[in-house]
C-alpha positions in Angstrom: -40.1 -14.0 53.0 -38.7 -10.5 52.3 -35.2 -12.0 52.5 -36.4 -14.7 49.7 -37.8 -12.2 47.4 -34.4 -10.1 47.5 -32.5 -12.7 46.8 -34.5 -14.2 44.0 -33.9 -10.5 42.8 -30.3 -10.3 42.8 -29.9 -13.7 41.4 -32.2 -12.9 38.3 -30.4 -9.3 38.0 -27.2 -11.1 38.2 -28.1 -13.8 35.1 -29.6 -10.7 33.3 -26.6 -8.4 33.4 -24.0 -11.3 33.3 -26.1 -12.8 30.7 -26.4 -9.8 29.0 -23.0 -9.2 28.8 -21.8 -12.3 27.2 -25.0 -12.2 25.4 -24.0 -8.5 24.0 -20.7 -10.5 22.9 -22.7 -13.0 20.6 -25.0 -10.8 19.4 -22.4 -8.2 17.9 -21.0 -11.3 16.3 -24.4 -12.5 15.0 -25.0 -9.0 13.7 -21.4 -7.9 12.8 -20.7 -11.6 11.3 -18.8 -11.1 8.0 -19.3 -13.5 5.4 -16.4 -12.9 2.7 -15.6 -14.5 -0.3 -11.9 -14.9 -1.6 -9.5 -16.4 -4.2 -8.8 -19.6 -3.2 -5.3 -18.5 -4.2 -4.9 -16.5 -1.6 -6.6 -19.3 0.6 -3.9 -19.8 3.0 -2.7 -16.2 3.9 -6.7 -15.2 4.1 -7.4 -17.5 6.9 -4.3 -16.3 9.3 -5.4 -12.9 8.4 -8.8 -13.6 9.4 -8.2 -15.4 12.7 -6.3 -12.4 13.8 -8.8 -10.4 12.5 -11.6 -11.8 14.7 -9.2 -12.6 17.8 -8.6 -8.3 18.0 -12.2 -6.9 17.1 -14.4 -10.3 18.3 -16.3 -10.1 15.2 -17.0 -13.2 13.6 -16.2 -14.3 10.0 -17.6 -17.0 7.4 -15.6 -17.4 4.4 -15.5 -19.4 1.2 -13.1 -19.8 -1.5 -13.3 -20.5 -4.7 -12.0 -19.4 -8.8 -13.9 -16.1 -10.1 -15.3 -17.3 -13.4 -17.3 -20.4 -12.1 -18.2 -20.1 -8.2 -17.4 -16.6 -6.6 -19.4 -14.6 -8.9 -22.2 -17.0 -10.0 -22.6 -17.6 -5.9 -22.7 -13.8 -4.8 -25.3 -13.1 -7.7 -27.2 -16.1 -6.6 -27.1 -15.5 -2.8 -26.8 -11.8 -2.3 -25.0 -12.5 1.4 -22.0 -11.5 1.1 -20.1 -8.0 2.5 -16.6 -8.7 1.1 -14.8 -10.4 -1.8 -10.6 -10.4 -1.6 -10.4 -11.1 -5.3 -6.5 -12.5 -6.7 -6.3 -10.6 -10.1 -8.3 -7.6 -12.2 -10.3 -10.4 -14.1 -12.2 -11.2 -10.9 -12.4 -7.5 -9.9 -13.8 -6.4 -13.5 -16.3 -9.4 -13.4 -17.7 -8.5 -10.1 -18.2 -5.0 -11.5 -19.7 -6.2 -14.7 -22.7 -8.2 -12.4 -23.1 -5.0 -10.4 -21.8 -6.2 -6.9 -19.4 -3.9 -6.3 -19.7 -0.7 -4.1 -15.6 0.0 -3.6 -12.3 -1.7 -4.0 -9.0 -0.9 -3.1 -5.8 -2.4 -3.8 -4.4 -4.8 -1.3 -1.4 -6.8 -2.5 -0.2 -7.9 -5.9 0.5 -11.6 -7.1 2.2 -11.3 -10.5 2.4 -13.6 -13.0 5.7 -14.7 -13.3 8.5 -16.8 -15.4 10.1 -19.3 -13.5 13.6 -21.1 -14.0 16.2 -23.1 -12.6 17.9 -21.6 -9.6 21.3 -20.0 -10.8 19.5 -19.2 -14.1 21.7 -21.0 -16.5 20.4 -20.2 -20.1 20.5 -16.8 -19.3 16.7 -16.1 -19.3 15.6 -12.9 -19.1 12.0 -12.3 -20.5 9.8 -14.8 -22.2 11.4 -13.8 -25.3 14.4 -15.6 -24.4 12.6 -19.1 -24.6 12.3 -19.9 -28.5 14.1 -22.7 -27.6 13.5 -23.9 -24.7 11.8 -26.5 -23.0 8.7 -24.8 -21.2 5.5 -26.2 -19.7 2.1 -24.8 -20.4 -1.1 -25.6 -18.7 -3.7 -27.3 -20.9 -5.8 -24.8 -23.0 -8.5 -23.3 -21.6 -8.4 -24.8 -18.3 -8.2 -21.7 -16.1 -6.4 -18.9 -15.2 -2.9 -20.2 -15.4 -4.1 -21.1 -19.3 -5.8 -17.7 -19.8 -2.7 -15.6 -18.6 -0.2 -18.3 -20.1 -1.4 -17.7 -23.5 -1.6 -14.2 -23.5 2.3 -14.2 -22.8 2.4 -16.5 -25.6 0.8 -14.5 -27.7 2.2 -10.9 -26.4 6.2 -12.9 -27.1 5.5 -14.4 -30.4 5.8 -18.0 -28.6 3.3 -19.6 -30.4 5.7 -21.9 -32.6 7.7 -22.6 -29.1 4.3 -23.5 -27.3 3.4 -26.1 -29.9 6.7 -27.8 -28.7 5.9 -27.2 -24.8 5.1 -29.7 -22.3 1.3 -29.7 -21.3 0.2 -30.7 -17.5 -3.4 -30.8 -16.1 -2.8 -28.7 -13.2 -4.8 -25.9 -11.3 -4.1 -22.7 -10.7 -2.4 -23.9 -7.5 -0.5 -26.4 -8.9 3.1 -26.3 -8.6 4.0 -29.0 -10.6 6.1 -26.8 -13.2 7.8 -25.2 -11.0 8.5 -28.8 -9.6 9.8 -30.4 -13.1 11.9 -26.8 -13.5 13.7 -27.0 -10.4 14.5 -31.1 -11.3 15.8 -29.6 -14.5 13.1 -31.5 -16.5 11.8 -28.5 -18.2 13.5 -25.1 -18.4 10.8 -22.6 -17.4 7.2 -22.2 -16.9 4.7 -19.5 -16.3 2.8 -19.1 -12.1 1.3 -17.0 -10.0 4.3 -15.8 -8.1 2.3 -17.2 -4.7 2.6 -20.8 -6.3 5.9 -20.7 -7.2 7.8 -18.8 -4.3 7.7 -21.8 -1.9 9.0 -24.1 -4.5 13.1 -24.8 -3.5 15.5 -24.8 -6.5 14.1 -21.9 -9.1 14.1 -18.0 -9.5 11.1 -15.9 -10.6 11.7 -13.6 -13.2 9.1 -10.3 -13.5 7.5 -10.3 -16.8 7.1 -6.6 -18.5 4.2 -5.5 -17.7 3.0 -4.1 -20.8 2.9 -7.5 -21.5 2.5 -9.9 -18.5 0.3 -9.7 -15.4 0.6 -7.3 -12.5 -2.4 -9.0 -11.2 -3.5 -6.7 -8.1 -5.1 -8.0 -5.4 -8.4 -5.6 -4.4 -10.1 -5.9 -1.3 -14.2 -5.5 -2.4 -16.9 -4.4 -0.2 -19.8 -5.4 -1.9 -22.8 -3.3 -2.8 -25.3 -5.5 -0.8 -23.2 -6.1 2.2 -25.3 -6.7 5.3 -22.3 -4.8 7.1 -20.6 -2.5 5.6 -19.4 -0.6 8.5 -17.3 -3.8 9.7 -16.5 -4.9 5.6 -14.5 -1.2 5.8 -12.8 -2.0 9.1 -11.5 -5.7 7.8 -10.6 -4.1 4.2 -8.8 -1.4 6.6 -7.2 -4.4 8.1 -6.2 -6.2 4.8 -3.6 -3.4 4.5 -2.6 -3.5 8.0 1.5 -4.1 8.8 0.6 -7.3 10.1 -1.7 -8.3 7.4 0.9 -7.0 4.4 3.5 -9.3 6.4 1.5 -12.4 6.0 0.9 -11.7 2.1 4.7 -11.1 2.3 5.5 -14.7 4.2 2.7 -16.6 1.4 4.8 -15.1 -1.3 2.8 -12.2 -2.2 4.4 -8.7 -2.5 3.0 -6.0 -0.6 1.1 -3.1 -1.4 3.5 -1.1 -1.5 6.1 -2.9 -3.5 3.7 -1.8 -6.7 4.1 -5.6 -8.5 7.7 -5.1 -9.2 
């Protein structure tokens, strides 16, 4: 009887320790779980920076993506659950501070705005001054970000009489479709985030000034109502990690440290 008793004993000490060892393991997951919001520009970089992310700390991440103006912000207000938001220009940063959900931010990358043209360059194009006359696309008014920043160029180069000339396409702010017709020679430039166009074979990107184009940082946000700000520091920390800067570097992005050149 004793020797029953003993080993029931053991055996429920062993599933309590062994269970409370894995169990610790799901627990700091369930209360170290990150939930982060990003640019769904920076989508595809996000997610391999994120699965390295969990696979060296263990902590477990929910994201979603989306544009700043109609889902990220409305959707942080709304829910309040968020710890992080990886925004893909100042615009998202400064509305996110405008609706009070931000407790820090810290540069992380930069995606400029940039011209794009055929590969070899052959009219010469330097700034968007240089296209009077040529044949540019331009996303269709007010349908985004790529419109918003396209037309401040336009404006900022005294384009407007070239851009009532230009070539409008439907297209998202991941669209690479003018990049596309540029490198088939069916337009001569267009206007992208540089992460949009830098996979695209057959054009250069050209920096715009940046008195008058877009730097557009990237920030890494902890949010003021994070439910764990303690691990929201540690995967901000590791936004700005070699490994992380590398994958920005391999989507296209430039690197903290390159300063939106």
């Amino acid at each position: 009887m004793k020797w029953m008793i003993v080993c029931i004993a053991c055996i429920v000490l062993a599933c309590v320790f062994g269970c409370r060892k894995d169990g610790s393991q799901r627990s700091a997951k369930a209360d170290h779980g990150l939930r982060i919001y990003g640019s769904h520009r920076l989508d595809e970089p996000l997610k391999k920076i994120v699965a390295e992310f969990e696979a060296q700390t263990g902590i477990s991440v929910s994201s979603e993506f989306g544009c700043g103006v109609p889902k990220l912000i409305p959707d942080l207000k709304a829910n309040q659950d968020g710890d992080v938001l990886v925004a893909g220009e100042a615009e998202e940063l400064r509305l996110a501070t405008e609706s009070g959900l931000v407790a820090s931010s810290r540069t992380i990358a930069w995606n400029p705005f940039v011209l794009v043209v055929k590969a070899g360059n052959p009219l010469g194009v330097k700034t968007p001054g240089d296209l009077s006359a040529a044949r540019f696309t331009l996303p269709v008014p007010d349908s985004g970000c790529v419109s918003r920043l396209s037309d401040q160029i336009v404006n900022a180069w005294n384009l407007t009489a070239a851009a009532g000339k230009a070539q409008r396409l439907d297209r998202g702010c991941k669209s690479a479709l003018g990049c596309e017709l540029v490198a088939k020679g069916e337009a001569d430039a267009t206007f992208t985030w540089r992460i949009v166009a830098a996979p695209v074979p057959g054009i250069e990107m050209i920096p715009i000034e940046k008195a008058k184009g877009a730097p557009c940082e990237c920030f890494g946000i902890i949010l003021k109502n994070a439910k764990h700000p303690v691990a929201a520091k540690q995967f901000v920390g590791f936004l700005l990690a070699e490994r992380s800067q590398a994958v920005f570097r391999e989507a296209g992005i430039l690197d903290v440290q390159e300063r939106g050149k």
